[in-house]
BATORVEX-786806 format. One record per residue: y, x, z of N, C-alpha, C in turn. Coordinates in Angstrom, 3 decimals, padded with zeros to 6 digits. Layout:
BEGIN
> Y;X;Z;Y;X;Z;Y;X;Z
...
END
This chain:
BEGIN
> 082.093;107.625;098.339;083.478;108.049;098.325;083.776;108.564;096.931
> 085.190;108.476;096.585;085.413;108.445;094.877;086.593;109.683;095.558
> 086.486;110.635;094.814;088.073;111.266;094.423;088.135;111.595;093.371
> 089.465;111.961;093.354;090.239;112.263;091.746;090.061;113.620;092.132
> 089.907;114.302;093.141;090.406;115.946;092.991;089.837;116.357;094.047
> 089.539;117.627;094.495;088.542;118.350;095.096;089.334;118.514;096.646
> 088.703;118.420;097.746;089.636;118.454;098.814;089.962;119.919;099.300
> 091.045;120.211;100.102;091.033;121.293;099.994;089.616;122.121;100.458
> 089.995;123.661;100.564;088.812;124.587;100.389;087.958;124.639;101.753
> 088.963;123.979;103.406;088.438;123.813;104.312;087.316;122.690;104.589
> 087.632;121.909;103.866;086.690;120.634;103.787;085.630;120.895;102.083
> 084.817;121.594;102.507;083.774;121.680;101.639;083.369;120.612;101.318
> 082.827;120.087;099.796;081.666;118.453;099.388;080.661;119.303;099.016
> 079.388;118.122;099.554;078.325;118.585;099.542;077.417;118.972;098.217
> 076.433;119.289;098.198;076.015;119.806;096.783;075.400;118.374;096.296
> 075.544;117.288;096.650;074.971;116.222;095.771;076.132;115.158;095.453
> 077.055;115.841;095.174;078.411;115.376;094.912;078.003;115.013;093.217
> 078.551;113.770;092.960;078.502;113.547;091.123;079.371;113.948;090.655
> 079.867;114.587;089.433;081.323;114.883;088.953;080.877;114.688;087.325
> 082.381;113.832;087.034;082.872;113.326;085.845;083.894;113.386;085.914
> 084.345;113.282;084.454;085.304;114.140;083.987;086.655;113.764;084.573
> 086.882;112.366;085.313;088.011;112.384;086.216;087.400;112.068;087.363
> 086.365;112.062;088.032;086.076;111.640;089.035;084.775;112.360;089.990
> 085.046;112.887;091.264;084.429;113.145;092.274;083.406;111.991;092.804
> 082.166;111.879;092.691;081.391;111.033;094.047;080.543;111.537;094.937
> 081.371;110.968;095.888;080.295;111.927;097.129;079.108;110.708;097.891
> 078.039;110.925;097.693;076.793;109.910;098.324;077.792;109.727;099.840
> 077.874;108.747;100.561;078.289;108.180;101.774;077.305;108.990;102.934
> 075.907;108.912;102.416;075.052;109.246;103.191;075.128;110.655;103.370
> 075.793;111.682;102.657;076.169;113.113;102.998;077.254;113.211;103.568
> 078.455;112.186;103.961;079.692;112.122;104.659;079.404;113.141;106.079
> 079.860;113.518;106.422;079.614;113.776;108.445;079.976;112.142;108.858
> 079.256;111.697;109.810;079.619;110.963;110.583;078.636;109.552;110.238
> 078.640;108.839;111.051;077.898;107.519;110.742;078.174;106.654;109.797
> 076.945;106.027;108.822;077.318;104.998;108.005;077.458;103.840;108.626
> 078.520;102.960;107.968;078.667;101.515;108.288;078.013;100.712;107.513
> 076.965;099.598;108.253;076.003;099.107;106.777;076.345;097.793;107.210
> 077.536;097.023;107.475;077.990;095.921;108.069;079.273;095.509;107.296
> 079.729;094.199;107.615;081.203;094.262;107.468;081.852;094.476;108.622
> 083.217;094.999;108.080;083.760;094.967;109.461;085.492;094.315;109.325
> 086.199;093.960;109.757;087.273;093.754;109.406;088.575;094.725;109.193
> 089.236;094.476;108.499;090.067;095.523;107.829;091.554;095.382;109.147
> 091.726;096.305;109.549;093.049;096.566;110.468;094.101;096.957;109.934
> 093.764;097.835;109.337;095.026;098.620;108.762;095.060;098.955;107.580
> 096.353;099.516;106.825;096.310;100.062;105.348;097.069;100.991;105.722
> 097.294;102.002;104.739;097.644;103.200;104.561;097.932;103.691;103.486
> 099.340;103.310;102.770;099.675;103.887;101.570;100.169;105.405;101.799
> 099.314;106.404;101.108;099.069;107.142;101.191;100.148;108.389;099.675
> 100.718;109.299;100.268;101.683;110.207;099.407;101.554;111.410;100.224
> 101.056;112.426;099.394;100.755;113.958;099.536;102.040;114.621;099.883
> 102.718;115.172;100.864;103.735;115.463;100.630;103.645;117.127;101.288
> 102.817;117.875;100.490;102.913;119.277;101.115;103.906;120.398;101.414
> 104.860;120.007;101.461;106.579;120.659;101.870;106.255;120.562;103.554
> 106.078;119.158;103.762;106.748;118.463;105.077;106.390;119.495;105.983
> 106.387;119.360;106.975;106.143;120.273;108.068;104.892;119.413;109.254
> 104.973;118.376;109.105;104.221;117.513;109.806;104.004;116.064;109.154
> 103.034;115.208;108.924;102.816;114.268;108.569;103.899;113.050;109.490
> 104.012;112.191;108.584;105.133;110.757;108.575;104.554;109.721;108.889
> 104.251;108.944;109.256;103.790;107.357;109.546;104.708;106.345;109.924
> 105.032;105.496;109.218;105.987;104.589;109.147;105.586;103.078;108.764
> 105.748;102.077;109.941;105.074;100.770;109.924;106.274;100.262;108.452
> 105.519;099.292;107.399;106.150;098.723;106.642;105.516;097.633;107.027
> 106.696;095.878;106.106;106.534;094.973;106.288;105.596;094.366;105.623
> 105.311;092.756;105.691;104.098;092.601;104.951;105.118;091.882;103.136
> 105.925;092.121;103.071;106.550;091.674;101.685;106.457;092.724;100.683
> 106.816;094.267;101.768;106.978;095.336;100.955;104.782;095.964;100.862
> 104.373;095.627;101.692;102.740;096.005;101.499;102.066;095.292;100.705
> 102.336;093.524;100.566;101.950;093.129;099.450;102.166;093.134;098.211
> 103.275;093.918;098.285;103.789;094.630;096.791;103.096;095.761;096.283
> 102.860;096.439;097.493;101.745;097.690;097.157;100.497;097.355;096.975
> 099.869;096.835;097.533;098.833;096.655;097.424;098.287;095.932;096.114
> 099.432;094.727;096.061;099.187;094.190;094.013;099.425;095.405;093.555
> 100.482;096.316;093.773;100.553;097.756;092.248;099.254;098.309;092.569
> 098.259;097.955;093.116;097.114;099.222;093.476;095.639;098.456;092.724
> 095.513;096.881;092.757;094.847;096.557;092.399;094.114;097.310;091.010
> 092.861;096.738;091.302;091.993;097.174;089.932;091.599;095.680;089.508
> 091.621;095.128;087.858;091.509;094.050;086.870;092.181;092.973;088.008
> 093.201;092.912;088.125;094.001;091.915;088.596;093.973;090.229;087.890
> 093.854;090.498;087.184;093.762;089.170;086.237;092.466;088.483;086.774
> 091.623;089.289;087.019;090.091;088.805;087.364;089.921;088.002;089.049
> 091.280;088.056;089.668;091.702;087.348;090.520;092.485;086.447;090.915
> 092.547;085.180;091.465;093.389;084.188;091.651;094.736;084.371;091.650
> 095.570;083.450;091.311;096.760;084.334;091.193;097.332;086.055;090.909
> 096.653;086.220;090.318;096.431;087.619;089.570;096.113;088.684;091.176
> 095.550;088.301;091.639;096.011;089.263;093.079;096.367;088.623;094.416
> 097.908;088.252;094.135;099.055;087.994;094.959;098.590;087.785;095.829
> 098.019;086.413;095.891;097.316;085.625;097.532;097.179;086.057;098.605
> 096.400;087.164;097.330;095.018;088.320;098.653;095.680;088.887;099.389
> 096.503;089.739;098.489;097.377;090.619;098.747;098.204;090.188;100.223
> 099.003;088.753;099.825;099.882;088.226;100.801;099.164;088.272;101.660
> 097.947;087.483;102.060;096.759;087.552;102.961;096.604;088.809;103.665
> 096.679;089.930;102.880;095.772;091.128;103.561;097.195;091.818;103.982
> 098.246;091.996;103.899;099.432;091.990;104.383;100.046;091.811;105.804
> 099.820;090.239;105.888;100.148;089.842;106.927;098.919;089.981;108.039
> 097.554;089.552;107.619;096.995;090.247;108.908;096.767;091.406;109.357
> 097.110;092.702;108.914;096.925;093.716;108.718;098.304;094.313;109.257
> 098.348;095.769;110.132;098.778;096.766;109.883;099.087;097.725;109.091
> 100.514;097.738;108.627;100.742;098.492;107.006;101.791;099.317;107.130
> 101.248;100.827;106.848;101.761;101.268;107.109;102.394;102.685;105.532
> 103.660;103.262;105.262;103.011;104.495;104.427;103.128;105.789;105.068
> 102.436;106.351;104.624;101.794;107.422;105.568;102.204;108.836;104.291
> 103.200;109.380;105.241;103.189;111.175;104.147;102.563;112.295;104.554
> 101.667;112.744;103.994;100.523;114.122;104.485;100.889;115.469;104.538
> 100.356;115.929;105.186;100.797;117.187;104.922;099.613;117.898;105.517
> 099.341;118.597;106.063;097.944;118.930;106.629;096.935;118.335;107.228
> 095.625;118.061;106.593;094.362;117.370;106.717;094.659;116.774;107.986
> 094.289;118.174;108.940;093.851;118.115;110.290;095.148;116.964;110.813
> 096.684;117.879;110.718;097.419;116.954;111.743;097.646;115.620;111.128
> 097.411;115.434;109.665;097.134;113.653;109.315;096.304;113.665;109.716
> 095.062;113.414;109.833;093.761;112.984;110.665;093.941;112.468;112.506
> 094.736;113.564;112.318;095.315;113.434;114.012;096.135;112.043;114.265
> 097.443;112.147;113.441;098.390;111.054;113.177;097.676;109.375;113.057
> 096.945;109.977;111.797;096.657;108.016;111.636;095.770;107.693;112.937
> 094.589;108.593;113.363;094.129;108.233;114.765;094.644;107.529;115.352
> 095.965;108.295;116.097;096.927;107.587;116.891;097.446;106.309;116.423
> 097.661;106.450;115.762;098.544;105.141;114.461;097.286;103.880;115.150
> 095.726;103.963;115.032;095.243;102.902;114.410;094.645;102.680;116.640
> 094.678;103.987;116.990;094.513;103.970;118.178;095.513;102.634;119.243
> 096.763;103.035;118.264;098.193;101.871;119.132;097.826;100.422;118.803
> 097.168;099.870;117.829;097.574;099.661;117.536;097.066;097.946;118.273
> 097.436;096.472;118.506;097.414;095.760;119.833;095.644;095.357;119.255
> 094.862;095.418;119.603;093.479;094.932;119.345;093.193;093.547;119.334
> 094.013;092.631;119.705;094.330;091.358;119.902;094.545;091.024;118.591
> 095.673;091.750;117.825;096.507;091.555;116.698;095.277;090.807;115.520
> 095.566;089.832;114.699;094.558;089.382;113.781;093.967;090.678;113.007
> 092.858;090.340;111.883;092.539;091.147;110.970;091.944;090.373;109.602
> 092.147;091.116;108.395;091.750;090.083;107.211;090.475;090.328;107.324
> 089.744;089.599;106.727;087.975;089.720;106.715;087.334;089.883;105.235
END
């Protein structure tokens, strides 16, 4: 796991956390919870905006025109991919659940996207 910034003070990282000068890494294997040593298919996205005012976290299904737009602005060396991106993007869009999501406290986002990924039809395709 990579962060830019330290989570809050309730969610402690562990002491074998790497830190550079913009970047947090936390070993996977110190996460709580089980590693995934598989593929698995991707369901959902989650454009993600901190919004600590709100009073409760936001979740709002977007389309796949406006997610493959996000998802190209998010890429890393785009060029180093077919059609600079796009394809994938369009690809991972449409099979996918896309949603943006505004935060506001850990716990009740944690709670929220649950539900979010809990609804969501299991039938529905997924990109691979």
């Amino acid at each position: 796991l990579c962060l830019k910034n330290d989570p809050p003070a309730a969610y402690p990282l562990p002491a074998t956390v790497v830190r550079t000068p913009g970047t947090i890494h936390v070993p996977a294997r110190d996460l709580p919870g089980a590693v995934v040593d598989r593929p698995l298919p991707l369901r959902a996205v989650f454009f993600v905006t901190h919004t600590p005012e709100a009073k409760e976290p936001a979740i709002a299904a977007i389309g796949a025109g406006v997610s493959a737009a996000r998802i190209v602005s998010n890429l890393l060396n785009s060029l180093a991919h077919p059609a600079v991106g796009l394809e994938g993007a369009i690809r991972i869009a449409r099979a996918t659940a896309c949603f943006d999501l505004h935060t506001t406290d850990l716990r009740q986002t944690c709670r929220a996207v649950r539900a979010a990924v809990e609804a969501l039809d299991v039938s529905q395709g997924s990109a691979d």
